[in-house]
N, C-alpha and C positions, 0 to 999 in steps of 0.2 A: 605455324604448327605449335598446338600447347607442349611444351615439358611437362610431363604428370608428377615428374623428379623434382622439376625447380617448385611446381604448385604445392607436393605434401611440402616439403623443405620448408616452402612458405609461413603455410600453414602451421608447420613443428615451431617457427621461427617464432611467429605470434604468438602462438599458447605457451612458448615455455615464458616466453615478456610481460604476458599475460598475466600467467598464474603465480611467477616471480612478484610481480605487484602485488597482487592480490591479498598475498600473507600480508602486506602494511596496510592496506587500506580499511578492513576490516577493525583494526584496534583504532587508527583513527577515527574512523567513524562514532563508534564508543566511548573513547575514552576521554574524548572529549568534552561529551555531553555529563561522566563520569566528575570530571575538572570540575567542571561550571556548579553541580551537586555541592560538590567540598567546599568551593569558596562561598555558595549561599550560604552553608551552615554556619562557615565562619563570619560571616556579616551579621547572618541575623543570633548568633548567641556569643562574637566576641571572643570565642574560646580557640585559641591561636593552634591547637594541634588541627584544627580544621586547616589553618592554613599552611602547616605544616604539610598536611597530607597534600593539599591544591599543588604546592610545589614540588612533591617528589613525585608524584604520580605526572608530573604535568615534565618534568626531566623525562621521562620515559617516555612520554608522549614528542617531544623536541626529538629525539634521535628517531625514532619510528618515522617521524614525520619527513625527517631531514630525506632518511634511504627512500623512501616512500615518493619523494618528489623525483630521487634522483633515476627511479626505474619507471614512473608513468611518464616523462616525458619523454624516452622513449618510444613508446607506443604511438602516440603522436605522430613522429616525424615517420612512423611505419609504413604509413595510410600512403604515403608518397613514393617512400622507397622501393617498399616489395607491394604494395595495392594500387597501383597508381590508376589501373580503370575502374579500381573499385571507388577509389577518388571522384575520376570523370564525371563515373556514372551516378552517382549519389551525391556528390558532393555538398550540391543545393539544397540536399536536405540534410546531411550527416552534418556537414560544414558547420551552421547555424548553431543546434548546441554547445557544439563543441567551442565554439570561438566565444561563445557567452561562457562558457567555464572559464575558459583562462583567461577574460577579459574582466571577467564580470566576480565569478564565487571563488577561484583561484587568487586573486591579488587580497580580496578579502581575507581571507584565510592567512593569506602568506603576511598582510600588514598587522594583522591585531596578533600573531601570534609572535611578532616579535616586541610588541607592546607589553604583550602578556609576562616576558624575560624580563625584558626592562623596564618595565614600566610600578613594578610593587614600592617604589617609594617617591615616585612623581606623581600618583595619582590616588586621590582617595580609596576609599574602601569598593564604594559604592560603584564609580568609573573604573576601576580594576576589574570589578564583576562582570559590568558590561561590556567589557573589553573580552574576557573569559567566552558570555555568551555569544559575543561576535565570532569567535575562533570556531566556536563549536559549530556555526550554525554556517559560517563559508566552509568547512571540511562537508558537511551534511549537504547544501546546496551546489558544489561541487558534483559530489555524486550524483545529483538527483540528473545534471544536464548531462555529465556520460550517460545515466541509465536513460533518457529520456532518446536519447541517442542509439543506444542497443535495441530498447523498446520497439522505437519504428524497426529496427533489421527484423526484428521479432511477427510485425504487423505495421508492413508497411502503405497506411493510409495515407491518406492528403495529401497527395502526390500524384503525376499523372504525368506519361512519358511522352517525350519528342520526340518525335523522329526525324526533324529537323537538325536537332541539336546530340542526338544519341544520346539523352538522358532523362533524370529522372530530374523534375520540377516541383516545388513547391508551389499547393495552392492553397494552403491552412496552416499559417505557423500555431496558432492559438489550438487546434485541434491536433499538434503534434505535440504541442507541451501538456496538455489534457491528456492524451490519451491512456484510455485505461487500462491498456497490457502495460505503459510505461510507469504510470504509475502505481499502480502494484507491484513492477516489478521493484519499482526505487523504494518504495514501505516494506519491502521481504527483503531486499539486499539491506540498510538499515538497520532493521530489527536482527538479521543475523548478526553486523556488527556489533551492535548493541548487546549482544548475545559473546561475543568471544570477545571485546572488553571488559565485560563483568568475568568472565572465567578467569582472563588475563590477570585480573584483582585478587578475585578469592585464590589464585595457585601461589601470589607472590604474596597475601597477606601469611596462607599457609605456610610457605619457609619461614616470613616471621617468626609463626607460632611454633614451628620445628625448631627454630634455635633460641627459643625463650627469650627471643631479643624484640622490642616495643612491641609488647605487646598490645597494649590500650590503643594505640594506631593503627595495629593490623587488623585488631577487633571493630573498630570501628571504619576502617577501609572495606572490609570484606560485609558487614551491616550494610554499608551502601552499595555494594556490589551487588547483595545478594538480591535487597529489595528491586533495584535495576533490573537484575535477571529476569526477575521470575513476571517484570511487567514487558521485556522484552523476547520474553519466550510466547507469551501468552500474546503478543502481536505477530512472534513470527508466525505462529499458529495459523493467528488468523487470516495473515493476507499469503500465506504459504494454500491454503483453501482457497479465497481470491485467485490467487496464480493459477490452478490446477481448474478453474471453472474457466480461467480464460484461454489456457492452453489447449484444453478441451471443444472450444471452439473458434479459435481460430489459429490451431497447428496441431490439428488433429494425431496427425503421423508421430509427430514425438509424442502426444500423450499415449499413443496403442505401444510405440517405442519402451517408452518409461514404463509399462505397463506386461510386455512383451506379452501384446494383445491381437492376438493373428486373426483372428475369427471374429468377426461381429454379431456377439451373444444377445439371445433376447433381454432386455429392460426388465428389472436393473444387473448391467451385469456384476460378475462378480469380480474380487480380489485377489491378484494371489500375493502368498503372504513371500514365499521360494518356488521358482521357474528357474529350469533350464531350457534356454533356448538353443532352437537348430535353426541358422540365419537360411541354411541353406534350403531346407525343406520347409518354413518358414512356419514350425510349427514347433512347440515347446516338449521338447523329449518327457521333462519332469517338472509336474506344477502341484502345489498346495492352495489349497484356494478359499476364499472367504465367502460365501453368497453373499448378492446384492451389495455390499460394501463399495464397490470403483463405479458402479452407478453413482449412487446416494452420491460418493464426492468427487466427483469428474462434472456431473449434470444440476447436483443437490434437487435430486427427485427422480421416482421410482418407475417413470414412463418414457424415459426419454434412452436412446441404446448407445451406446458407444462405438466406435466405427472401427473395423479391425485391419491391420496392416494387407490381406488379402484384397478387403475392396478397396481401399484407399490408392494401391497399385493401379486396381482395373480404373480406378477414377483419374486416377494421372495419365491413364493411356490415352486416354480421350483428350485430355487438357492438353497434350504433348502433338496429338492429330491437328486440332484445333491450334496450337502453336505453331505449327510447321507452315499452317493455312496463314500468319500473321507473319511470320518469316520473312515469308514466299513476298507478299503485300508492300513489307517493309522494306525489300531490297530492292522492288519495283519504285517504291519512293526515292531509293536512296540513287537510283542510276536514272533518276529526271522526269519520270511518269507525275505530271501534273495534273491526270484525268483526279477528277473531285472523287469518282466512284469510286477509285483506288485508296483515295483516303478515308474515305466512308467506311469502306469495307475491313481496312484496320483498324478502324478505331471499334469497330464490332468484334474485333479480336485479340485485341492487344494486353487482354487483363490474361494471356493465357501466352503471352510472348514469350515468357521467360523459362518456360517448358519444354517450348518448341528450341530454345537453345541449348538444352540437356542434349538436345542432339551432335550439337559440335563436338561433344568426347565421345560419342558414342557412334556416330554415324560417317560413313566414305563420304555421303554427299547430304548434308542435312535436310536442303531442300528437298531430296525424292529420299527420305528412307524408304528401308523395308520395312515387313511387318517383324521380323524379330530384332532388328536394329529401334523400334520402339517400344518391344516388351522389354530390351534390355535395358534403354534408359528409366522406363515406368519403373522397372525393379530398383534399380539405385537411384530413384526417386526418394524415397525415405531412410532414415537414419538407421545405423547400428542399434541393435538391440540390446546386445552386449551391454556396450558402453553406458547406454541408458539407463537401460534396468537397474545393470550393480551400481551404477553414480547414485540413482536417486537413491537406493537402500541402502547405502554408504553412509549418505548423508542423515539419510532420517536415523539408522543406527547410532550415530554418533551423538547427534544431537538429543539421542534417548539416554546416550551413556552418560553426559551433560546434564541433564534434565535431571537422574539418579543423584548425582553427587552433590548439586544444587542441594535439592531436597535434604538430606542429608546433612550436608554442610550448615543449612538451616535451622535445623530441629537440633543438633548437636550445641549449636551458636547459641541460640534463644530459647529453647526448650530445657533442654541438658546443663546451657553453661560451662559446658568443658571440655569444648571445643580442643583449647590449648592442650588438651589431657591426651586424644584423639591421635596418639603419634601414626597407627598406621594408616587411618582415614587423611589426614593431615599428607601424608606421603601421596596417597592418590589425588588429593585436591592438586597440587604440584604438578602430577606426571600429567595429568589431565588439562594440562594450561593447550597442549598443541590441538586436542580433541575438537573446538569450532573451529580452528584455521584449517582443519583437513574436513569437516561438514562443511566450510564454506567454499574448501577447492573442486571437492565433487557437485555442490549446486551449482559454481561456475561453470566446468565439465558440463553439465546437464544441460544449463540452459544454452550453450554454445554448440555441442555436440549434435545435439537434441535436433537442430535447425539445419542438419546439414540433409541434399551438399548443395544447402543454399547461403549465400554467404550476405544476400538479401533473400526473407521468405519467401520463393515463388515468384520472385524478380530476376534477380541475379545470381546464376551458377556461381558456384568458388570458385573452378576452376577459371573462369571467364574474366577475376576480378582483380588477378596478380599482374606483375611488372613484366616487362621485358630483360630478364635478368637469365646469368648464366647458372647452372646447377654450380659451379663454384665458387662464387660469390654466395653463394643463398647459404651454402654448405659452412662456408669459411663464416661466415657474421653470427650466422647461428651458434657454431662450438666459443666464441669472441662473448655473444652475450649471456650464452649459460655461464661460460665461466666469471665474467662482469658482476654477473647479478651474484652468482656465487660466492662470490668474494664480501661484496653487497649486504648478503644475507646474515654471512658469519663477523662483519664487522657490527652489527646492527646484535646478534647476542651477545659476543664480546661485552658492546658496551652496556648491553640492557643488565647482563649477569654481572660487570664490576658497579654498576648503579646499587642494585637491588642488595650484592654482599655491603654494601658503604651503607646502605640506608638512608634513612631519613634523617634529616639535621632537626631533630626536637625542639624545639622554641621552648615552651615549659619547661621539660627537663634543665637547659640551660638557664633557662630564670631560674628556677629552683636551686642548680649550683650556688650559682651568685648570692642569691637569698642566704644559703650557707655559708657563705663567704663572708658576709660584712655581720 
């Protein structure tokens, strides 16, 4: 018998591990390729406040980095503790990236960035650099083999299940590291990084400019940030559109989700800009709406319709009939039925297996439901609306409020020149530093949310994929790791905020003394 208690618990357990990481990874991502910027400048003109900056910026990134390891490898050991059939069941295929991360882009990462510390008077200019590029480019490849890993839960291809074995097999690694739900999603998670390490820059160059202390460093920090920015907003853009044309076709349900799209409108439909949803009547109390606009970028063209949570329902009911029929087939395999026709007959059914086990929370006897014991699982077929809806427009708001102060930040910088002058704008660049870590906790939110309550796409129910663990155990490690990570969190501003008051150790300025000196 499932605990529905121990499964949310679970699930609470992962997302708060989850999202807890999340806030480090995102400036990692960035701020590295940020680094690698600063010390080219200083190679190729020689002028040491470049490497000035390489080094302070690259202390903030050492401590990020540090917490950063110390709450994903958590995660990790999860898949065993509280997911262990989620393990079983996928394992052949989750397995594989993941063990090339820590085998392969994780030691990368972890060996040159301690080069990176020690290594400024062992090694030329030039082999320092490439040491620089190396860090940046295992934190980046890192990610790309967890998303490549999400990806498939997202659209899980090349793959085809045993029923010998109860699980899911690899039969295309090459076409799981290709694949293109996973990598768009690694070029949009990325470019958001990239996106709130440049904010990370321009808010601490702005307290610079707020205490009229190194200035020419922070003007020149936040010059690099900005130009970063504004080439990594204009990626997320773009593969944030890529996402949205693949989510569109193959996970439908979260895009009418994200959309809170109940009706399936003539082509093109339209947008709405503010919706309130009624999950229960399944129809939107109060909407604003855009014509044709969520066609054009859901489909990117004016004939093609978008499918609404109503029929997507009535389409799971079918798929969940046709599961129960695969079920049914695959218990006969599993209790020694070696007729061929038996296996024939599931393998003509088995891309609909994981429907037909919606039923195990839903149904007395999965094998014989009723007919409202499968409108009921068809209904919690698809995801919260709610959550959906306001994640995505969370995130796109934020990322607008971002995208404003950029701008601005810019034209004041390079147009105006007085920037430093800008005390109140200077005050918002600052408060504005949290603004992508909260657009990147709601795009997380969305793209996880979004897929429930499948914990593989239309493979593997959630509920199906937890441990055998008690509600007290699950209860007790959960309040253990919120508070863990909490601790975690606040030691990680501690030292980012007495970094940031200390500054930078000015090379030039200190020549300069000297110079005065003799």
């Amino acid at each position: 018998m499932i605990s529905q208690a121990m499964v949310e618990l679970s699930r609470w357990q992962f997302a708060a591990t989850s999202l807890y990481h999340f806030i480090f990874v995102p400036l990692t991502l960035g701020i590295s390729w940020l680094i690698f910027i600063m010390e080219l400048m200083y190679v190729r003109t020689g002028d040491v406040l470049y490497r000035d900056m390489t080094k302070f910026w690259g202390k903030l990134f050492g401590i990020n980095f540090a917490i950063g390891v110390a709450t994903g490898i958590t995660l990790e050991f999860e898949f065993g503790t509280n997911w262990s059939n989620y393990s079983h069941y996928v394992g052949d295929i989750f397995g594989a990236p993941l063990a090339i991360e820590g085998l392969l882009a994780f030691f990368l990462e972890s060996t040159f960035i301690g080069l990176f510390f020690t290594g400024w008077n062992r090694f030329s200019k030039k082999a320092h650099l490439a040491i620089t590029f190396l860090t940046a480019l295992g934190s980046n490849l890192s990610a790309m083999w967890i998303l490549i890993a999400n990806g498939w839960m997202q659209y899980p291809e090349f793959a085809v299940f045993s029923p010998e074995k109860m699980r899911m097999e690899m039969v295309d690694f090459f076409g799981l590291v290709l694949s293109p739900v996973a990598q768009v999603k690694f070029a949009h998670t990325v470019c958001a990084g990239y996106v709130t390490a440049s904010m990370f820059v321009i808010g601490v160059s702005a307290f610079m400019l707020l205490k009229k202390r190194h200035i020419d460093f922070a003007k020149r920090s936040m010059t690099i940030a900005l130009a970063f920015c504004f080439c990594a907003m204009a990626g997320s853009a773009l593969t944030g559109d890529l996402s949205a044309v693949g989510v569109t076709k193959h996970q439908p349900a979260k895009l009418a989700a994200m959309e809170a799209e109940y009706e399936t409108q003539k082509p093109p439909a339209s947008w709405s800009v503010f919706a309130i949803p009624n999950e229960e009547k399944m129809e939107n109390t109060f909407a604003i709406k855009v014509p044709w606009l969520l066609g054009i970028i859901a489909t990117h063209s004016l004939d093609e319709e978008v499918i609404g949570l109503r029929d997507i329902v009535a389409q799971n009911e079918e798929r969940i009939k046709n599961g129960v029929m695969a079920h049914k087939l695959l218990t006969q395999l599993r209790q020694g039925n070696s007729d061929p026709s038996v296996y024939e007959a599931f393998k003509q059914h088995d891309k609909d297996l994981g429907y037909g086990l919606l039923l195990v929370e839903h149904a007395k006897d999965p094998l014989n439901p009723t007919e409202s014991e499968i409108k009921t699982a068809a209904r919690n077929s698809v995801p919260s609306v709610w959550i959906s809806y306001f994640s995505f427009r969370l995130m796109l708001g934020l990322l607008g409020i971002a995208g404003i102060l950029v701008l601005g930040a810019a034209f004041f910088l390079w147009y105006k020149r007085d920037l430093e002058n800008r005390t109140l704008f200077l005050k918002f660049l600052l408060w504005a530093i949290p603004v992508p870590f909260l657009a990147c906790e709601f795009g997380w939110i969305l793209a996880e949310l979004g897929r429930q309550p499948w914990a593989i796409q239309g493979i593997l129910p959630t509920f199906m994929a937890t441990s055998s663990l008690s509600v007290t155990d699950v209860a007790l490690s959960l309040i253990c790791f919120i508070a863990i990570y909490t601790v975690f969190l606040l030691i990680e501003m501690y030292l980012m905020i007495k970094a940031v008051k200390k500054g930078p150790l000015e090379t030039s300025a200190l020549e300069s003394a000297f110079a005065g000196g003799k």
